[in-house]
Every structure is written in C-alpha cells, then in structure tokens.
GUPADREN-471168 format. One record per residue (C-alpha): y negated, x, z. Coordinates in nm, 3 decimals. Layout:
Y|X|Z .
...
REM end
This chain:
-0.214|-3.223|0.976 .
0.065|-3.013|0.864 .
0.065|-3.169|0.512 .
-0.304|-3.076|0.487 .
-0.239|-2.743|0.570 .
0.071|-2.739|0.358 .
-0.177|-2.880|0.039 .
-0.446|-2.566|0.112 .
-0.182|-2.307|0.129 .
-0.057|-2.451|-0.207 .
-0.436|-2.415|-0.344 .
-0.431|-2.080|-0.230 .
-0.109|-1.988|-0.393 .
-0.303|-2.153|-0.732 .
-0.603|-1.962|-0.708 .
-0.400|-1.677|-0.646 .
-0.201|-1.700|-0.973 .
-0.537|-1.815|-1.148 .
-0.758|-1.529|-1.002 .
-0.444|-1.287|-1.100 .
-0.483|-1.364|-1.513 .
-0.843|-1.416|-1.481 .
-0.841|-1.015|-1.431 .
-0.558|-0.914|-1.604 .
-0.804|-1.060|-1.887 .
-1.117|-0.859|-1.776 .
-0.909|-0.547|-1.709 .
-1.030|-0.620|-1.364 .
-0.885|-0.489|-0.969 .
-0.776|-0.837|-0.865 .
-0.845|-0.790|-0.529 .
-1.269|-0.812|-0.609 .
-1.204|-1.100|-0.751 .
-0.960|-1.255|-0.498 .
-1.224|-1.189|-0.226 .
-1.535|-1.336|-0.430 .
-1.301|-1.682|-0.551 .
-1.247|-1.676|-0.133 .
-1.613|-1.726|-0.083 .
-1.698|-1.922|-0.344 .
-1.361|-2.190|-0.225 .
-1.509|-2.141|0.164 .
-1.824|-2.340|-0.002 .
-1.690|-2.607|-0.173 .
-1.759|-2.924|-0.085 .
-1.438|-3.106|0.153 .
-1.247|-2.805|0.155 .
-1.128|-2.718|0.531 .
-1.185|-2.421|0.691 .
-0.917|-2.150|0.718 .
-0.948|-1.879|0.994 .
-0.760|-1.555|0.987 .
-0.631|-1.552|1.316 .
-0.643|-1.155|1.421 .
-0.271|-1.138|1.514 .
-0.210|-1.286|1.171 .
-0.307|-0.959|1.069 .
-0.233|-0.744|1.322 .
0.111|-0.880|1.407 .
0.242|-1.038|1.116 .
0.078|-0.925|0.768 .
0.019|-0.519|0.889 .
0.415|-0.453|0.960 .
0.542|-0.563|0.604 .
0.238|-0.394|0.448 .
0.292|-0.030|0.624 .
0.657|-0.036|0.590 .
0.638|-0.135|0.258 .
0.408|0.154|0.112 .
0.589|0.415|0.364 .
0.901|0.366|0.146 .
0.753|0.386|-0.130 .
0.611|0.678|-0.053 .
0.769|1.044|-0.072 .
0.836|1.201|0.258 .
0.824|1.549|0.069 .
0.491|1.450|-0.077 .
0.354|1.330|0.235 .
0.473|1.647|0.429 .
0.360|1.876|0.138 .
0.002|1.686|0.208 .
0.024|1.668|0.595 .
-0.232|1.905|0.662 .
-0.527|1.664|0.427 .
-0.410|1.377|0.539 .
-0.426|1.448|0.895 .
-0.741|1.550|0.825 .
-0.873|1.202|0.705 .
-0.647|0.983|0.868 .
-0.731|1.144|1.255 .
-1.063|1.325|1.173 .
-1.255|1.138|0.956 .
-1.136|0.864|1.180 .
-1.297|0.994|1.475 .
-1.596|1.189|1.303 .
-1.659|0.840|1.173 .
-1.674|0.632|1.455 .
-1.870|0.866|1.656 .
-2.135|0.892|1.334 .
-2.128|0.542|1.384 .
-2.169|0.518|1.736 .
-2.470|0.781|1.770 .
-2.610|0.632|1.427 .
-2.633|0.301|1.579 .
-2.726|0.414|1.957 .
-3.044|0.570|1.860 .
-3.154|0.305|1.558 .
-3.065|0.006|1.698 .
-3.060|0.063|2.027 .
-2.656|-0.047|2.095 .
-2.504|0.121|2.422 .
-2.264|0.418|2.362 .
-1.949|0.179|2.423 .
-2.081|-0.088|2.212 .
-2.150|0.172|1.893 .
-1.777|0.353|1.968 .
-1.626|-0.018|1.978 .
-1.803|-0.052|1.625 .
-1.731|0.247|1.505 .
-1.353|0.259|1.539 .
-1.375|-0.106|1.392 .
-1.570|0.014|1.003 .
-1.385|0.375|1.014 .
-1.068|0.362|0.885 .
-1.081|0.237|0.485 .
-0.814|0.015|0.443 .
-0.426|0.097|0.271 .
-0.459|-0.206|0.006 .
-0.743|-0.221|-0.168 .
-0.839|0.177|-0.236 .
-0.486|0.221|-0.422 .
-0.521|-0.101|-0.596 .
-0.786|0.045|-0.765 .
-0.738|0.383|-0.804 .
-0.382|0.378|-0.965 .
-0.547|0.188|-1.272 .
-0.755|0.482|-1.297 .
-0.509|0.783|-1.396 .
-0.593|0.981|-1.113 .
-0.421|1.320|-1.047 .
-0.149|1.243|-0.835 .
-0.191|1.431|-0.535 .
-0.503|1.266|-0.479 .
-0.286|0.902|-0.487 .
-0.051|1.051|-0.233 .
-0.372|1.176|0.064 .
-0.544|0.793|-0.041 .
-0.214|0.642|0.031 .
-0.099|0.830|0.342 .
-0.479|0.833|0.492 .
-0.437|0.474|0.436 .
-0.086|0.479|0.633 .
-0.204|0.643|0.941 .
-0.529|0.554|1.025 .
-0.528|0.235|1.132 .
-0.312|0.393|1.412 .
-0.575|0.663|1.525 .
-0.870|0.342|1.469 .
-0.673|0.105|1.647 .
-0.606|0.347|1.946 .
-0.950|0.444|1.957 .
-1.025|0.010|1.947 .
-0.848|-0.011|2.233 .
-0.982|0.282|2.469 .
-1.325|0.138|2.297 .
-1.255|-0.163|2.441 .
-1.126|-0.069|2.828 .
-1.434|0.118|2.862 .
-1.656|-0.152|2.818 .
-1.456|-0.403|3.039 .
-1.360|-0.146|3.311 .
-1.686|0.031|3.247 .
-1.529|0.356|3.292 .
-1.390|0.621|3.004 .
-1.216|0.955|3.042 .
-1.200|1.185|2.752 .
-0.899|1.411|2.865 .
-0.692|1.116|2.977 .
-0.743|0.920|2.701 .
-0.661|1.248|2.456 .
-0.323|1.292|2.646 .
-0.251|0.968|2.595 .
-0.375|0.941|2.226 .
-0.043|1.274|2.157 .
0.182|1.085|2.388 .
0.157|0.736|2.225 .
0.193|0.955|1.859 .
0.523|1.135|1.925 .
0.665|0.860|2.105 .
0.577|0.620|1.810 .
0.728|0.867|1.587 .
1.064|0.886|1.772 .
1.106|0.535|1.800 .
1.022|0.475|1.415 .
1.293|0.748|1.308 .
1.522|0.572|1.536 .
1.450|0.242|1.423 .
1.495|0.370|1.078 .
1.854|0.498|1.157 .
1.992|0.195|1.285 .
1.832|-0.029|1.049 .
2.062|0.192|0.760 .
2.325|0.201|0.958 .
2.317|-0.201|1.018 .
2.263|-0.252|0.650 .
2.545|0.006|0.515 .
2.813|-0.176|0.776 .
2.689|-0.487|0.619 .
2.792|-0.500|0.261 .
2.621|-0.775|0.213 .
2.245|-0.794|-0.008 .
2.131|-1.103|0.196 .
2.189|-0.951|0.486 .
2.057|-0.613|0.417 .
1.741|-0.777|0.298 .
1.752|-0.973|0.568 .
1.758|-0.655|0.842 .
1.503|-0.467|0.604 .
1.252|-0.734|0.651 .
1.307|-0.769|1.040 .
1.276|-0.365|1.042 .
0.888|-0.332|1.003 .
0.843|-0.550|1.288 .
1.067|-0.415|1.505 .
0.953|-0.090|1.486 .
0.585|-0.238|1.495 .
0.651|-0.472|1.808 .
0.763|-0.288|2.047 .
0.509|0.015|2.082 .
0.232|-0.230|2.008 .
0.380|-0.436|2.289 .
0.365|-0.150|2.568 .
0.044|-0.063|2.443 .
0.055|0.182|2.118 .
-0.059|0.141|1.759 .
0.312|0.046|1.651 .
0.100|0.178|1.304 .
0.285|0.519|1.343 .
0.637|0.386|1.412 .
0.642|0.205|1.133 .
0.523|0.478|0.887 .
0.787|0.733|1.062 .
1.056|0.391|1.006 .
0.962|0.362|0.670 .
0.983|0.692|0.562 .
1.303|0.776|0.705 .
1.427|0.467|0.542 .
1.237|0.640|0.177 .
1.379|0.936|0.243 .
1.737|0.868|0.362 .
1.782|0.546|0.218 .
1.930|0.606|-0.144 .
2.284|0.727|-0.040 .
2.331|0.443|0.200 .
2.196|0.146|0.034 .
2.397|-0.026|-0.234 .
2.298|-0.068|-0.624 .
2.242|-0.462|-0.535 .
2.073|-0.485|-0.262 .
1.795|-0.219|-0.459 .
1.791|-0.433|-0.733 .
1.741|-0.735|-0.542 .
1.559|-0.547|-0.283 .
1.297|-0.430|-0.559 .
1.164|-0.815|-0.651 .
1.174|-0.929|-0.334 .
0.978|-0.735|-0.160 .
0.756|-0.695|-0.470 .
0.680|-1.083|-0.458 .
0.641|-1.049|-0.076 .
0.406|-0.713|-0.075 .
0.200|-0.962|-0.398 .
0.158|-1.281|-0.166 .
0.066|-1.105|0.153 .
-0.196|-0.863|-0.021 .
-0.342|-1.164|-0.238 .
-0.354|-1.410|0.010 .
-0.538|-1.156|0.276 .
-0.842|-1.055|0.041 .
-0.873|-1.459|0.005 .
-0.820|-1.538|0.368 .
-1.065|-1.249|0.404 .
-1.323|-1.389|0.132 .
-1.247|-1.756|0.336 .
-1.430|-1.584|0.686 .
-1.780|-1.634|0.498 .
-1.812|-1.986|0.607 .
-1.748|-1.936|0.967 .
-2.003|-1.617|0.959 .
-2.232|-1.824|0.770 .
-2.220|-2.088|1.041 .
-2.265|-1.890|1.315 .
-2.535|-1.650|1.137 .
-2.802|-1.947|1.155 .
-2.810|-1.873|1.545 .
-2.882|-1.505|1.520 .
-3.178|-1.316|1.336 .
-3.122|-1.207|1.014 .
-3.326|-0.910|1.004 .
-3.064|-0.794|1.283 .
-2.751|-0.861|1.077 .
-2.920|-0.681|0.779 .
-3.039|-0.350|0.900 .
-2.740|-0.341|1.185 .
-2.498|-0.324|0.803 .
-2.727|-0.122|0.596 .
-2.726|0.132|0.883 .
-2.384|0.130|0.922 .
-2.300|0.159|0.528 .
-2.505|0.461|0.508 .
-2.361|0.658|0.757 .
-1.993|0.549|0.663 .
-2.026|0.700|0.320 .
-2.234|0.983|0.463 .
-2.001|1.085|0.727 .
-1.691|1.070|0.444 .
-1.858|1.284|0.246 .
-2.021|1.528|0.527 .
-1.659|1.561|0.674 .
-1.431|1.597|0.322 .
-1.639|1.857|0.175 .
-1.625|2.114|0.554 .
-1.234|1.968|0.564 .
-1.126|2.104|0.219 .
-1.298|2.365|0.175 .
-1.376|2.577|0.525 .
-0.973|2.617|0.630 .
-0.926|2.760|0.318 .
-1.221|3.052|0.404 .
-1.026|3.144|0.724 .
-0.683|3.153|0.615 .
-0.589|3.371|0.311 .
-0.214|3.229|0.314 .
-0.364|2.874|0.293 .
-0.556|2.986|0.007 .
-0.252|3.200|-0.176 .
-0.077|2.870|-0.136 .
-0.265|2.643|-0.213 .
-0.619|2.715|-0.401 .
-0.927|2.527|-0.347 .
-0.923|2.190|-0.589 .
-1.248|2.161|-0.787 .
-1.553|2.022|-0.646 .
-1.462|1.697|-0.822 .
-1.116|1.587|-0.634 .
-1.306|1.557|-0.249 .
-1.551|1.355|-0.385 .
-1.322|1.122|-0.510 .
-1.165|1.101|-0.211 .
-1.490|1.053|-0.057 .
-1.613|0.772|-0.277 .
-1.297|0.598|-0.252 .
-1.322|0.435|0.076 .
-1.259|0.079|0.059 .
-1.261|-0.148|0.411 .
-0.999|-0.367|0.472 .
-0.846|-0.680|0.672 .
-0.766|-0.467|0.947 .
-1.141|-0.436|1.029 .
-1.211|-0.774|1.018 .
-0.906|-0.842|1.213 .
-1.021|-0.556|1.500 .
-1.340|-0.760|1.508 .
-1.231|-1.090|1.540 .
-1.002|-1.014|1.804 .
-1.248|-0.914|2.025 .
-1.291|-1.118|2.358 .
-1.558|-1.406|2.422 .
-1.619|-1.288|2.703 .
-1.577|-0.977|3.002 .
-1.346|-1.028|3.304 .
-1.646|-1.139|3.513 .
-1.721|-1.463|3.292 .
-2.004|-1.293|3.100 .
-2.021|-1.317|2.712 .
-1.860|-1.005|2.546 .
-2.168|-0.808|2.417 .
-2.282|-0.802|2.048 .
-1.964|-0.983|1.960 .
-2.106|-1.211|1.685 .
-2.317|-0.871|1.554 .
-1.973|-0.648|1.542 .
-1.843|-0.912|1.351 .
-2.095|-0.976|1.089 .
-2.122|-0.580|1.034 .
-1.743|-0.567|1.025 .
-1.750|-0.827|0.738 .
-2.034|-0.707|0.583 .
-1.885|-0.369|0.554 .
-1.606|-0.448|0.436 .
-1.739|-0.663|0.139 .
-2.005|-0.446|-0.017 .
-1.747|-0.145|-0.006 .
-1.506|-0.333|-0.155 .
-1.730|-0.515|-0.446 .
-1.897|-0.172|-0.466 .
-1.628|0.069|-0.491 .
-1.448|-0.153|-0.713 .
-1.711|-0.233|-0.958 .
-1.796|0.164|-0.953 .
-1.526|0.411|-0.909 .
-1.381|0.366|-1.280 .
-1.717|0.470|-1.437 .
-1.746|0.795|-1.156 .
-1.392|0.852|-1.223 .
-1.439|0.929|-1.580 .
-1.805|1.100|-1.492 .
-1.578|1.323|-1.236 .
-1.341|1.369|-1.563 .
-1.078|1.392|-1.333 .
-0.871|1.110|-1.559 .
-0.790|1.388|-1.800 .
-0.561|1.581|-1.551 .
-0.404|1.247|-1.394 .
-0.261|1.212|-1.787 .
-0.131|1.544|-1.782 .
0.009|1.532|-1.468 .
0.164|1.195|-1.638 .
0.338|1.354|-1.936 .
0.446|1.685|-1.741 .
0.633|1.382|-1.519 .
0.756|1.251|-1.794 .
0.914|1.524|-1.957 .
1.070|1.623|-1.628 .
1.254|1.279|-1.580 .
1.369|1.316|-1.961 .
1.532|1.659|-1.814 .
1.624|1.532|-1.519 .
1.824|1.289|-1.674 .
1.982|1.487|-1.912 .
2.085|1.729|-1.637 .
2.235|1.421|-1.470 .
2.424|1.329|-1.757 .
2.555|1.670|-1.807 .
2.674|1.705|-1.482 .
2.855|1.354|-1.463 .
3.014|1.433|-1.809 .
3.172|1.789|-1.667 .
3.278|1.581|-1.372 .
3.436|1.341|-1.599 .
3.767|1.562|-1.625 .
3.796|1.630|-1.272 .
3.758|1.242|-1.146 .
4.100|1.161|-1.440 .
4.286|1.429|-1.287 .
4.590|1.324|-1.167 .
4.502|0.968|-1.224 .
4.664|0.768|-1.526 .
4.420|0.722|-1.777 .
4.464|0.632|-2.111 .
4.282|0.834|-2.429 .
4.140|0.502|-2.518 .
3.962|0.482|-2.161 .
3.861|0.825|-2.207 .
3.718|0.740|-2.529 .
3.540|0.478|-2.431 .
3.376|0.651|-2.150 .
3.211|0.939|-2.355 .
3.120|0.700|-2.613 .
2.915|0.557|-2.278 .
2.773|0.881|-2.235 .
2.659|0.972|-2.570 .
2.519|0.661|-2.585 .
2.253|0.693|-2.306 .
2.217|1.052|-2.394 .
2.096|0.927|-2.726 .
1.898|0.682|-2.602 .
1.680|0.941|-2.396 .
1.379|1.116|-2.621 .
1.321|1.440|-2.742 .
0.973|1.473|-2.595 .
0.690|1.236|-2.533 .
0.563|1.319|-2.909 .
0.404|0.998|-3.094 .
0.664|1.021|-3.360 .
0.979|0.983|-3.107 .
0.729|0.710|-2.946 .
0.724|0.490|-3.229 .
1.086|0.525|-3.316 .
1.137|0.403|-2.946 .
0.907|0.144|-2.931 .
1.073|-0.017|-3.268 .
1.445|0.027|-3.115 .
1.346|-0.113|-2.797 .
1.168|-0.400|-3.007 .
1.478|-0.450|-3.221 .
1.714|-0.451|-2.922 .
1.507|-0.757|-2.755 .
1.558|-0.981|-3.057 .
1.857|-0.887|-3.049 .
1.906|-1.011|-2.638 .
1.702|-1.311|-2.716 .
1.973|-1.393|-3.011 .
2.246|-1.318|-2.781 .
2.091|-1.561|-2.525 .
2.026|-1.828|-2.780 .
2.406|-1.839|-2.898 .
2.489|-1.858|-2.498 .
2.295|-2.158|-2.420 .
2.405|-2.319|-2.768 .
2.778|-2.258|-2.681 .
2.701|-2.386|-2.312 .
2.571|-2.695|-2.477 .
2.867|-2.740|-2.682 .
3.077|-2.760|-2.360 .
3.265|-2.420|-2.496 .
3.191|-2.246|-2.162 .
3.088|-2.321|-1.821 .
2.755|-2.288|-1.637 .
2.910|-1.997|-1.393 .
3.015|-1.817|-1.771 .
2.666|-1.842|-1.858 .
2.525|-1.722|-1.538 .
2.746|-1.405|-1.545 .
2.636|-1.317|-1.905 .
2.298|-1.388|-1.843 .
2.310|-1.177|-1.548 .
2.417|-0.870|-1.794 .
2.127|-0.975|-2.040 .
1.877|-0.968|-1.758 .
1.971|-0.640|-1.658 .
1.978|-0.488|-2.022 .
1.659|-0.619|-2.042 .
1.504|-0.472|-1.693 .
1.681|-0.158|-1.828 .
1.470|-0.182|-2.150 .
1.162|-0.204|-1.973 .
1.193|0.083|-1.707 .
1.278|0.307|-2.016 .
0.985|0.234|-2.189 .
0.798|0.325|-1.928 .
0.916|0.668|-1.963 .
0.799|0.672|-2.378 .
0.455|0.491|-2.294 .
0.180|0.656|-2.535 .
-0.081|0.824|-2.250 .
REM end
C-alpha cells in the first residue's frame, strides 16, 4: 500500500517536471496546464485515485503558502496599499458571497444559508494562480502588490464567513451583530499573535547560529502561527500574514548571510512542489466528481455553475469600479494623495480573479451529514460548483488575461515602472558603496592594518563599482551581457581544471567542495546582476 502510494507520488513529481518544460516551451502559466495533465492522469486507465483530503489543504499546504508570499512581500507596500486591499480582500469578499447567495436564492431556489455557505466557498480568488500569471505579464507594480495581498487576506475573511455559514445551518440560528464582533475580535487577536510569533521565531533563529536550524524554526513558524488560532476557532489566515510580514520586514538585520542563501532555494523548491502538486491534486478531483455526477442531474450542475460564474465576475467588477473610484469623490486628501488610476488598472484587477484549492478544499470539507443524522444539504451540488468554478476561471483567465492585458495597454507602464527600478538599484548600490568606502577609514582606525590590506580592499571596491552600469542603455547592455558571457567560460574553465586536478589525486574532495562552493556563488552572483541589465 505504501509503495503504491510512494510510486504515484513519484508520477506526480514526473508529470510535474514534464508539465513544467512542456510550458516553458509554449510560453505557457504552468499551472493551466498542471490542472488539465491532472484530469487527463485522473482518466487513465489503472491509475488510482488520489483525494485531496481538505485538511491537506487547509492545515498543511495553506501555512507554507501564506507565510511564504507574506515575506516576500513588502510591509511598506502592503501598508501603502491597505486601504485597496482591504477593500477586496474583506469587501469584495462579502459583497461576493452575498451576490452569490441572493443570485442563487431566487434562480435556483437554494435557502439563504445554503447560497451564503456557497458563496463564501467561490468568493475569495485564490493567492497562487492569479500572480502566477500576472507577473509574466509586466504589469504595473502596484497592481502585483493589491493581487498579492487580496490574495493574502481573504481566505481569512471567506473562511470566517465558511464557518458562521456553516453554524447557521447546523444550529439553524445566525446573528449578524454577534457574528460581526466576533469577525474584529478574531482579526486583532490573529494579528497579535502573528507579530508575536514572528518575534520569537527571529529571536530563536538569531540565538541559533546555526542554517539548519534556522530553516528548521522558519518552516515550523507558518504553522505555528496558523495552528493555534485555527485551533480555538479563527482563520489562523491573518496570523500568519501578520508572522510573515514581521519576519519580511524585520528579518534582514537578524538573519545571517547563510541561512538567506540557503534559505532562498529551499523554500523556493518547497513553495514549487506544494503549488505544482496542488493544481494536479486539484485537476485529480475530476474523477471522484465524475463518479458521483452520474447520480445527480446534469442540467442542475450546469446552470447551478453558469449562474454562479456570472455573478462572480459581475459582482468583481460591480464592486472594484464604486471601490476605486467613489472614496476618492468624498475625500479631497485621498485624491491630493493619491489620484484616481485610469479606467484600465480596476479592470484588471477585476478580470484577474482566479479560484483556487482553498475553495475546493472549503467544499470538500463540508459534513455528510447534520447533527440529527440527516444528509448535509446540497453537499454534492456545492461541490461540483466549487470545482467547476474554479476550473473555468482558471483555464479562462489564464488563456485570456495576456491578450486583455496588452488590449488594456497597461504592459507599457509595468516596463517603465521596470527600468525606473532598475536605475534606482544601480543608485542604490552605488550609494551603498560610497558609504562603505568612507567607512572604510574609520573601521582601520586604531586597528593594525597593513597598506597592502588596505590596498587590496579598495581594489575590492572599485571592482564592484565597475562592475555596476551606467544606465540601462542597450549599448552598456551588450557590453554586460558579453562580460558576463566571458566570465562564465571563464568559471566553467576554472571548474574543469578543479575536477582534472581532483582526478589527478593533487587535492582532496573537501578542497574541491570549498572551491566549488566559491564558483557557485560567483556564478549565482552573475545571474542576479544580470537581472539588473536585462533588455525590457
């Protein structure tokens, strides 16, 4: 049993890798086609079924996910853009699911609960899949950061809104100013906790000196500061946002140049396998739907998801354009500091809503049945919906955005939000080298160093200052791209004579490992500079 498991999870890991070049070679999001190769393995012949358990999800994959993108994230970036992203993350929420609910109460007849439950399960897009897309698509930054913070907080407000969904149709009672105090109280008690896990999880990891143990603690971290308030009944989605951006934000001076380095590819691998494997997991819930489909009219399952697709992307847009636009009427300091974006930018935002796992998950963890032994209402329906959903946004959205994107012609201001970036790191790290070299003097002061140390250390300095560009012109581009080309011949050379001379038995494996180590990190260096020269 565990073998065969063991042998699908291997396939998985295959496809993955497959799927992965498949669209690197169609300039392609990988996550469409991680989802469709999902459905298409659910059908072949012999292969076993694989369910996503909903605390998979919830529990296990959501944590790593959340934390993960909240460091990533600037916390000045995501205060500057508090105001929009509350906006979609707690109000389109809630617009959505009661769009939903009404939508679905007066076509198809569902009870109020039944449409809420529904609704708070299709509303919030998902953090994955949206960004996936959109950062192939040079859009302007600010637009990345509201996508990627709406996509942070969300779940939370959907998830909360599940579960007072939920009471009310197995207590069969609901109480709108209870369940609104409780909504604030489970937010700024989530967001206490998460700063707090956030400054012992530093503190842990500075007293450690040690990068296996400070990766170690980081990847505990999400979970505890998920966990717990899930455990006593929150989210835990806002604790671990407020963990992780503490961590972003506070993070730098306390964590050592090591464990960053090491910190960087592991959780890169980890963030790759949990997002591919989910949208194929996801993909993999076809069969079972299938299955259980033949038992339940189609005609239901059909106009039950067309409904509920139409008013998702109606209510996004119906609430962006009032959200963006009317606080800006009423407050003249709003609009001194900060102008009304062009018609374009909102309906981005508004297109771009992609469903997720965490839907599916909310669905599948519904009950089978109500505390009196009766089946759970319209379970089977909520789930097909959820799936439904959640597939034709993401095929559709996918296959879509990059032609609206460049009808929007917002692409053209993402680029020159690009280079204006670029120039200011080139500054940036002049200034930095400026002020290290005036510093240089005052560190050898009363120390004894030797001219020849001296010497050696400016000669550092004007080296990287000459390595940095002029400006992003093509001419300095070219010149860069040839030196950088130049200097990896020259590593691979360097690396060639090292493994000859190992062979040779003039020096030992732990000699080669050291200088490799060096050559790896030249190289790494190499490649995060030309990032900065890349032609736009």
């Amino acid at each position: 049993m565990i073998a065969a498991q063991f042998q699908t999870f291997l396939i998985l890991l295959a496809v993955l890798a497959g799927t992965a070049l498949v669209a690197r070679r169609f300039n392609m999001a990988p996550a469409i086609l991680l989802m469709l190769s999902g459905v298409g393995l659910a059908f072949v012949p012999g292969m076993p079924p694989v369910e996503l358990p909903p605390e998979l999800v919830l529990l296990m994959v959501l944590p790593p996910l959340i934390y993960s993108a909240s460091v990533a994230m600037s916390w000045r970036e995501f205060r500057n853009n508090l105001r929009p992203i509350v906006l979609l993350a707690v109000g389109a929420v809630i617009f959505t699911a009661a769009m939903v609910a009404a939508a679905t109460h007066y076509v198809i007849g569902l009870p109020w609960s039944i449409g809420f439950l529904l609704g708070a399960i299709v509303a919030p897009p998902d953090v994955v899949a949206p960004l996936a897309i959109a950062r192939r698509l040079n859009m302007p930054r600010r637009l990345m950061v509201i996508l990627e913070g709406e996509g942070l907080a969300n779940d939370a407000t959907a998830l909360i809104l599940y579960r007072f969904a939920l009471a009310a149709i197995v207590v069969g009672h609901f109480s709108l100013p209870l369940a609104a105090g409780e909504f604030a109280l489970i937010v700024a008690g989530e967001i206490a906790f998460g700063i707090g896990v956030g400054w012992l999880s530093l503190r842990f990891r500075k007293w450690s000196c040690d990068p296996q143990v400070e990766l170690t603690l980081s990847l505990i971290t999400p979970y505890v500061s998920y966990w717990l308030p899930e455990h006593v009944g929150g989210s835990g989605v806002i604790a671990t946002v407020a963990c992780g951006l503490y961590v972003s934000w506070n993070g730098p001076l306390l964590i050592s140049a090591s464990t960053r380095l090491q910190g960087i590819f592991f959780w890169d691998l980890i963030i790759y396998l949990i997002e591919g494997l989910l949208f194929l997991l996801t993909g993999f819930q076809m069969r079972a739907l299938y299955e259980k489909s033949k038992a339940f009219p189609l005609d239901d399952i059909m106009i039950a998801t067309a409904v509920v697709m139409v008013i998702i992307v109606l209510a996004r847009f119906a609430w962006l354009y009032p959200a963006t636009y009317l606080p800006r009427m009423f407050s003249k300091s709003l609009r001194a500091r900060d102008p009304s974006p062009p018609w374009q930018w909102p309906f981005a935002l508004a297109f771009t809503g992609v469903r997720g796992a965490v839907s599916l998950a909310a669905a599948l963890a519904l009950p089978f049945t109500l505390p009196d032994g009766a089946a759970f209402p319209y379970r089977d329906l909520i789930l097909f919906v959820a799936f439904g959903v959640i597939f034709i946004t993401l095929i559709g959205v996918g296959l879509t955005l990059p032609p609206v994107v460049r009808w929007l012609g917002i692409a053209e201001a993402g680029r020159n939000e690009h280079v204006a970036a670029h120039e200011a790191e080139i500054a940036a790290r002049r200034q930095a080298l400026d002020a290290a070299l005036k510093s240089l003097d005052a560190l050898s002061e009363g120390k004894e160093v030797s001219d020849e140390v001296m010497r050696l250390l400016r000669a550092r300095h004007d080296i990287r200052v000459n390595q940095l560009p002029d400006s992003l012109d093509p001419t300095r581009h070219d010149v860069s791209a040839a030196g950088t080309a130049l200097t990896r011949e020259l590593i691979v050379a360097e690396r060639k004579f090292i493994h000859d001379l190992l062979r040779d038995g003039q020096i030992t494996d732990e000699t080669r490992r050291r200088i490799e180590r060096d050559l790896d990190l030249e190289e790494a260096s190499l490649a995060n500079r030309e990032y900065q020269g890349a032609p736009l």
